[in-house]
C-alpha positions as CSV (number, residue, x, y, z in Angstrom):
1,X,19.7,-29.4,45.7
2,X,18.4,-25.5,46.0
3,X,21.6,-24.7,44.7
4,X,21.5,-26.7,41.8
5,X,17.9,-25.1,40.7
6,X,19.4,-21.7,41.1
7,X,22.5,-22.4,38.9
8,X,19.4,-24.3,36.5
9,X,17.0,-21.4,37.0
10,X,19.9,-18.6,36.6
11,X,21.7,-20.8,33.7
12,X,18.0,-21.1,31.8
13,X,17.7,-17.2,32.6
14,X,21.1,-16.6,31.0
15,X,20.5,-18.4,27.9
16,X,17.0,-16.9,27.4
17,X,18.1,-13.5,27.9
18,X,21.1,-14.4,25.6
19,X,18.7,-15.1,23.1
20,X,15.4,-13.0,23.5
21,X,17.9,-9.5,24.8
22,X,19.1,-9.2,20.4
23,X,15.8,-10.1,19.2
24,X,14.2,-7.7,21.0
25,X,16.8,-4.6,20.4
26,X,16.2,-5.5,16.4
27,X,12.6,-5.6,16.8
28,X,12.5,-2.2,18.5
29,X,15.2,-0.7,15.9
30,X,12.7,-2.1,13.3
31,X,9.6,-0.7,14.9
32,X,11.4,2.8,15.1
33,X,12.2,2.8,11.5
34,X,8.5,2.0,10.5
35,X,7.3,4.8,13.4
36,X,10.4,7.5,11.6
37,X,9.2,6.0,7.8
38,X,5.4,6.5,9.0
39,X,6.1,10.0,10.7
40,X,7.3,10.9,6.8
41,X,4.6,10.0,4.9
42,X,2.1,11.7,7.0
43,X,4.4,15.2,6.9
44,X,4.5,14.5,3.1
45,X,0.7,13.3,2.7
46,X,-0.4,16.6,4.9
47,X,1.6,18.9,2.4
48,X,0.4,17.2,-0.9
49,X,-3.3,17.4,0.5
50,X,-2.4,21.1,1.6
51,X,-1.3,21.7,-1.9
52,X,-4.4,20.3,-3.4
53,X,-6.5,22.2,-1.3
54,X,-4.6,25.5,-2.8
55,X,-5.1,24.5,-6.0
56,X,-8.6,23.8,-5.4
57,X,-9.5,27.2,-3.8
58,X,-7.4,28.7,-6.6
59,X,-10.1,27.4,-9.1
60,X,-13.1,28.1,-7.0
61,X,-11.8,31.7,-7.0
62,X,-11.5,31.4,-10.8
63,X,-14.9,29.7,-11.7
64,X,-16.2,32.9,-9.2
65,X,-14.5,35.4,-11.4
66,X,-15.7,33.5,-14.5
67,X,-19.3,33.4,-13.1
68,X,-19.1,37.3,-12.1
69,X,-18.1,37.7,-15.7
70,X,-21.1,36.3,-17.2
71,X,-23.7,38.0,-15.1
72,X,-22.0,41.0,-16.4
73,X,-22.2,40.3,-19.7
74,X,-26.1,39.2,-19.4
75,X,-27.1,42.1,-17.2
76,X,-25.2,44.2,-20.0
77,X,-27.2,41.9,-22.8
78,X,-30.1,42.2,-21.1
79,X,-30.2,46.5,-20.8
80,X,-29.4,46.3,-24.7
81,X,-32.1,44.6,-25.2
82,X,-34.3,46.2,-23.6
83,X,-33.5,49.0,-25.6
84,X,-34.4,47.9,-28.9
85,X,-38.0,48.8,-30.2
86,X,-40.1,45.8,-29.4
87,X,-41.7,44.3,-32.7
């Protein structure tokens, strides 16, 4: 009788881990492509916002110069004025 549970208990083993043992080596391939596919969108989402954040700086830096430009040119306005006779 205890052997016949054994050769039960080890035949239900067999067939479960015939049956679960695949499954579970596709589910982890699958869950390694998502983690490799995820791993390559971040790397590409970093350098896009990288790139952006270039290009943003870039046109600070350009509004600046734009802005230094202008003060000129009032401070400029401003002396020329002050040189005219006043009416």
């Amino acid at each position: 009788m205890i052997e016949t549970a054994k050769t039960v208990v080890d035949s239900f083993r067999e067939a479960i881990q015939d049956l679960l043992v695949p499954e579970l080596k596709a589910i982890r391939v699958s869950v390694d492509s998502l983690r490799t596919e995820m791993h390559l969108r971040t790397e590409n989402l970093q350098r896009e916002l990288q790139l952006r954040d270039e290009m943003l700086k870039a046109e600070i830096h350009a509004l600046g110069q734009k802005l230094d430009f202008a003060i000129d040119i009032r401070e400029r306005l401003a002396g020329l004025e002050a040189r005219l006779p006043k009416q």
